[in-house]
N, C-alpha and C positions, 0 to 999 in steps of 0.2 A: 794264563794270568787270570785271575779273580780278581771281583772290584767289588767291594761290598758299599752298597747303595742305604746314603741315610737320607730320611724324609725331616728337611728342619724347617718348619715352619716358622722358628724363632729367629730363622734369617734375614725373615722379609723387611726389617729396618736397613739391616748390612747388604741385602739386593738390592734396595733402593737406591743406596749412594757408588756400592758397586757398581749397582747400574746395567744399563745396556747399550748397546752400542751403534750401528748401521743401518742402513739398507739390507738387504736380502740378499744381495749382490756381491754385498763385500765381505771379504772373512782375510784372517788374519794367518799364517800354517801353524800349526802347534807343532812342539819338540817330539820327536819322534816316542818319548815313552813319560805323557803329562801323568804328574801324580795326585794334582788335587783340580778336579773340575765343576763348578758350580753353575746347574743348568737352572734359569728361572724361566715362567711361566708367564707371560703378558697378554691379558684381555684390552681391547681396542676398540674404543667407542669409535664405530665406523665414521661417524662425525667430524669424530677429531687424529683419524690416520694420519694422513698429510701433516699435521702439527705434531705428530709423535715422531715418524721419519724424520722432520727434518730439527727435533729434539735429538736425536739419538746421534744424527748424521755433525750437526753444530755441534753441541754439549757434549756428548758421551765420548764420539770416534777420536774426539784428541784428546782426552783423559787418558783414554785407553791408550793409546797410542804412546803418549810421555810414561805410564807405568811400565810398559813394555822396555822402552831405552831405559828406563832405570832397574830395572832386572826382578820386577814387582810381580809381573804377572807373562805369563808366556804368549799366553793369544786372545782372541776372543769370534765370536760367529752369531751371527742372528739369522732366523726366521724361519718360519711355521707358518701352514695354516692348517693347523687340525684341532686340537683343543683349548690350545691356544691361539690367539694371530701369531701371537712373535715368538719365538723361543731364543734365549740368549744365554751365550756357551762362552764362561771366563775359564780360562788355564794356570793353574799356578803351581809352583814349584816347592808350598809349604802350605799349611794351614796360617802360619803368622804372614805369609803374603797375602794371604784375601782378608785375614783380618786387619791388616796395615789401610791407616786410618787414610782416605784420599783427598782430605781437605786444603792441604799445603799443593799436592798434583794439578787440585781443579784449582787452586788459585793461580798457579801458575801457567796454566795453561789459559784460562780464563779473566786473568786479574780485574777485569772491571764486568763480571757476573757474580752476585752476592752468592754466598751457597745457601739464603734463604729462598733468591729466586730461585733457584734448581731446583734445592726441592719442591717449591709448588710448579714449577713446569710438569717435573716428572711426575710426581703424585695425579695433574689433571689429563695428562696424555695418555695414563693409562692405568691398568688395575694391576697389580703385582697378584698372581693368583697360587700361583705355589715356589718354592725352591727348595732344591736338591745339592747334594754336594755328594760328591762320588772322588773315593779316594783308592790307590791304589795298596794292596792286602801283599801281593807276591807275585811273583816273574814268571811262575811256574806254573 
């Protein structure tokens, strides 16, 4: 199988609210043959760890979690500490699944967190430093 690897920097608005998700601890199994995977890159003011975990663990883990039952995205996984602190690993089963917009999701999961607080949550808990999106070429 080949997987041809693109470098989108133009993601990191759509990583943002994509998002990321857990602890280190927790990962979600992916479908046995995922065809679009979206890894982002998170820097971590040692300062503010603790307030990012428990951002990612509150806010993210049930976003993800509701797009998941609704058949939006396959899985997801976090954590690193090599060039990143965090690394986090969205699954999805189309390019129009990670682009599907998540503000109806976080409101429903979330209804009394504005998505203007989110994003200054998530903007100040961390640095979004690169994302990738890696799609599947052939089976062969």
């Amino acid at each position: 199988m080949r997987i041809r690897h693109l470098a989108v920097p133009a993601l990191i608005p759509t990583a943002f609210l994509l998002g990321t998700l857990v602890n280190t601890g927790f990962t979600q199994q992916a479908a046995a043959t995922p065809t679009i995977v979206e890894v982002g890159c998170m820097k971590i003011d040692p300062l503010k760890e603790e307030e990012y975990l428990k951002m990612e663990h509150d806010l993210w883990r049930p976003v993800h979690q509701e797009r998941i039952k609704q058949g939006h995205m396959r899985s997801w996984t976090s954590g690193s500490k090599n060039e990143c602190d965090y690394r986090t690993v969205n699954v999805y089963n189309s390019l129009a699944d990670m682009e599907r917009p998540i503000g109806e999701v976080f409101t429903k999961v979330h209804p009394n967190v504005p998505l203007a607080e989110v994003g200054r949550r998530t903007i100040t808990a961390r640095d979004f430093r690169t994302g990738e999106v890696w799609y599947q070429v052939d089976q062969n």
